[in-house]
C-alpha positions as CSV (number, residue, x, y, z in Angstrom):
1,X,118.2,14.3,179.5
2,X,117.7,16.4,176.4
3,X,113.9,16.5,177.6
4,X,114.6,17.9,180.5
5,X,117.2,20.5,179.3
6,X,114.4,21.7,176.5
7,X,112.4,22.6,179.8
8,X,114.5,23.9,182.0
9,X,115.8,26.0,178.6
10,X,111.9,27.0,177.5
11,X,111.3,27.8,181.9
12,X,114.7,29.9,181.8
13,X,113.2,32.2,178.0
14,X,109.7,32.1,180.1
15,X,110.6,33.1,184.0
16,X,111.0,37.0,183.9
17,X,114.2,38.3,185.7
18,X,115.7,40.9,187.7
19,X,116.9,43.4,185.8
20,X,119.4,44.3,188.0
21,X,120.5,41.2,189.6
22,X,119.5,38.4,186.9
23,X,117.8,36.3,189.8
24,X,114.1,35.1,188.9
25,X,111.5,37.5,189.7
26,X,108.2,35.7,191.5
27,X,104.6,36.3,190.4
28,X,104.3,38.7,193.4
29,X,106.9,40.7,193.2
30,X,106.5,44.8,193.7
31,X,107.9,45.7,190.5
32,X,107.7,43.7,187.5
33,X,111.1,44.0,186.6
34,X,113.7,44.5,190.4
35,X,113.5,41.7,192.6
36,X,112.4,42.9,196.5
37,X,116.2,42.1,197.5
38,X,116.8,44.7,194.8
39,X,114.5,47.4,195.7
40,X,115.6,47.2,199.7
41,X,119.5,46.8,198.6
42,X,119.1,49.9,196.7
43,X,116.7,51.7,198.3
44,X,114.5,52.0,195.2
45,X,110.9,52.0,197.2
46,X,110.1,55.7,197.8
47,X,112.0,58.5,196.1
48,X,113.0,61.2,197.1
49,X,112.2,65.0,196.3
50,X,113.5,68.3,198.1
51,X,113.8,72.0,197.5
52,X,117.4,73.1,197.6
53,X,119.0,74.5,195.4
54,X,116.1,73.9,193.6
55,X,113.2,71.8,193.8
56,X,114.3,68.3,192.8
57,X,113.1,65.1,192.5
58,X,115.0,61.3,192.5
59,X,115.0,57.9,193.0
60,X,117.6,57.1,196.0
61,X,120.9,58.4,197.8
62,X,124.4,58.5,195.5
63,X,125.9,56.2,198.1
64,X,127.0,52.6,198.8
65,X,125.7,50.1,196.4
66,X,123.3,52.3,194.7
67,X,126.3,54.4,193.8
68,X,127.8,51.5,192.2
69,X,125.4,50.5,190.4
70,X,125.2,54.2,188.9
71,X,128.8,54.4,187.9
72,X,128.9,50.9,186.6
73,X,126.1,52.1,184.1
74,X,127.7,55.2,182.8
75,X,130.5,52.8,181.9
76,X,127.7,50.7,180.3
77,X,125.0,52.4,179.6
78,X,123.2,49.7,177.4
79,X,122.9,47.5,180.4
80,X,119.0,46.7,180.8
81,X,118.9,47.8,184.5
82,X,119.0,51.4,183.2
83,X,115.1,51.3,181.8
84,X,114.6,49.4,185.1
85,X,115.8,52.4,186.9
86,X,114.3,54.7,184.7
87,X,110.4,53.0,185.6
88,X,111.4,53.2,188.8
89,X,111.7,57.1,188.8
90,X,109.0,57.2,186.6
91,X,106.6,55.7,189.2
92,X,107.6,58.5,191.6
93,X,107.1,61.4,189.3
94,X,103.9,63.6,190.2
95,X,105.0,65.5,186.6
96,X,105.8,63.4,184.0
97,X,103.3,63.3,181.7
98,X,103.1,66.9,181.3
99,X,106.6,67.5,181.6
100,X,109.1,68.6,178.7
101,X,112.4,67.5,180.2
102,X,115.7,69.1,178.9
103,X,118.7,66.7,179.8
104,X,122.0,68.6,180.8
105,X,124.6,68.4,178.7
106,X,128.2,66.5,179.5
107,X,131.3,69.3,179.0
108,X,133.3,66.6,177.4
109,X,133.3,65.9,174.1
110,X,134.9,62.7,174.3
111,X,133.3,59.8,176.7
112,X,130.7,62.5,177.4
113,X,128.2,61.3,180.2
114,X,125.3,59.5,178.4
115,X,123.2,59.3,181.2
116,X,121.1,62.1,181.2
117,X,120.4,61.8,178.1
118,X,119.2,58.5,178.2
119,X,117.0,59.2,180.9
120,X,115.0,62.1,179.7
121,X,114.3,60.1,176.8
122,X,112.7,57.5,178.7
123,X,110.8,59.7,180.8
124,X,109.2,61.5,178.2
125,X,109.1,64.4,175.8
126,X,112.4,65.8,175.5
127,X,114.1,69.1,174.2
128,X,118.1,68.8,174.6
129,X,118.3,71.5,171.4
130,X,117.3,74.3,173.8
131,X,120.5,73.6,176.0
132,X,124.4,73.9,174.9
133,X,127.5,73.9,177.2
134,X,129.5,76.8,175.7
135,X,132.6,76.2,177.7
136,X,134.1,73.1,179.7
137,X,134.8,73.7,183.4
138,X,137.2,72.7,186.0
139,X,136.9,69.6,187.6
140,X,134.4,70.3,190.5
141,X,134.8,67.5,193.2
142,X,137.9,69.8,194.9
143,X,135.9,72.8,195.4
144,X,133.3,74.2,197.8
145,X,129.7,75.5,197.0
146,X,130.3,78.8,196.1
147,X,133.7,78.0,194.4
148,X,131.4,75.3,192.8
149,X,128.8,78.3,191.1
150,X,131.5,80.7,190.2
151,X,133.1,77.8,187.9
152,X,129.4,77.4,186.3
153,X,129.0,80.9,185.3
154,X,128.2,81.2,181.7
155,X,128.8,77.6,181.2
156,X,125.6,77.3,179.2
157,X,123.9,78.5,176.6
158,X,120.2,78.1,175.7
159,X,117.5,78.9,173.0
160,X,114.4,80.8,173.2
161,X,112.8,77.5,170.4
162,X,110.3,79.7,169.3
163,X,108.2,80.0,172.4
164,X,108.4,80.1,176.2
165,X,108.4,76.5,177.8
166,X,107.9,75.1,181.1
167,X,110.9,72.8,181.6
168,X,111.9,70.3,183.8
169,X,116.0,69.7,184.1
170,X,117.3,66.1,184.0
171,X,120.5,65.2,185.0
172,X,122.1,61.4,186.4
173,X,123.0,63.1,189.9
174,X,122.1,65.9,192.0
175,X,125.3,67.5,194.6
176,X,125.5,70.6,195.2
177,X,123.3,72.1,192.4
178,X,126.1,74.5,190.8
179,X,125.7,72.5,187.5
180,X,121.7,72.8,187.8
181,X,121.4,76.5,188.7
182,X,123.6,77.1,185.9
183,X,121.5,75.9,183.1
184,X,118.4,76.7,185.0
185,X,119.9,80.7,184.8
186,X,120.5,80.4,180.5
187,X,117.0,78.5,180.1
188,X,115.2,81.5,182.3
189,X,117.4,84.0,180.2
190,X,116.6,82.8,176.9
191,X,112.8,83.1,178.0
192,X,111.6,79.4,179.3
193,X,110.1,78.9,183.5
194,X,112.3,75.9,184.9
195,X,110.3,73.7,187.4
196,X,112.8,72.3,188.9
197,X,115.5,69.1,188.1
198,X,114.6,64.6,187.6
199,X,117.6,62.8,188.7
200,X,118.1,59.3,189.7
201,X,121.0,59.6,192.8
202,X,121.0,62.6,195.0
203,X,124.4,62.8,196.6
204,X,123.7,62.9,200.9
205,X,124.1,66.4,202.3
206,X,127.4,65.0,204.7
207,X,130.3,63.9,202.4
208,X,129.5,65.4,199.0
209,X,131.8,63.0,196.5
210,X,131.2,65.9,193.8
């Protein structure tokens, strides 16, 4: 009995895992850390990239179980799956390499959103000095588009660093863009060219939740 715990115990610290689901991963599985039930539950395959507001890239919709997932690791954001999720977006990136990535920052200053912090950092070079939030906003998920920009204006504040950058936005999700367009207009102010904005979830065009 104790023989056959010690292997079961050595195959259990051997037999890589899921990093999302904890299940056993198999020698031929896509992605050396999701499972293939992961990847199709979440939708993790492709990517996705678009152009408006800006041009953008991610790693699936804000919706359903990949939502879920999202929200459960801005409640925990030491939870492995994020570096999962991070290699994931990484694999779609056409940019990273060359990219400086500049990760917005949360308007709270309590429980502020770790996420896009966190992911910048595991995508590559990152500059969140050049970036500031001078003001918190109102809550946004009540208003429209437009309402959604006006509430933005001036909200951030951004460094010139000492010499004009190409810059890449990161954020956890993508909606309607008013949070994006805002920093991108400071970064372009204080001198920088902003490529565009990383993000993991990109919130469907029909039923914004924010």
């Amino acid at each position: 009995m104790n023989h056959l715990l010690r292997t079961l115990g050595r195959t259990l610290l051997i037999q890589p895992t899921c990093r999302l689901c904890r299940h056993p991963l198999s020698s031929g599985s896509e992605d050396p850390e999701i499972c293939p039930p992961c990847l199709t539950r979440f939708k993790l395959r492709d990517g996705l990239q678009g152009h408006d507001p800006l041009p953008w890239h991610g790693l699936a919709h804000y919706e359903g179980a990949f939502r879920r997932l999202l929200l459960q690791m801005k409640r925990r954001p030491a939870d492995r799956g994020l570096s999962a999720l991070i290699g994931c977006l990484r694999a779609t990136l056409p940019m990273v390499d060359a990219a400086v990535l500049v990760p917005i920052p949360s308007w709270k200053h309590h429980r502020a959103n770790p996420l896009p912090n966190l992911i910048a950092r595991g995508l590559g070079p990152v500059r969140a000095d050049l970036l500031q939030r001078t003001r918190a906003s109102a809550g946004q998920h009540h208003l429209g588009r437009q309402q959604r920009l006006c509430n933005l204006s001036g909200a951030f504040r951004a460094d010139a660093g000492g010499t004009t950058l190409e810059l890449w936005l990161v954020d956890d999700i993508l909606t309607t863009g008013g949070t994006a367009l805002a920093a991108k207009q400071a970064l372009e102010h204080a001198g920088h060219r902003v490529l565009g904005l990383v993000c993991l979830g990109r919130t469907p065009a029909v039923g914004l939740r924010r």
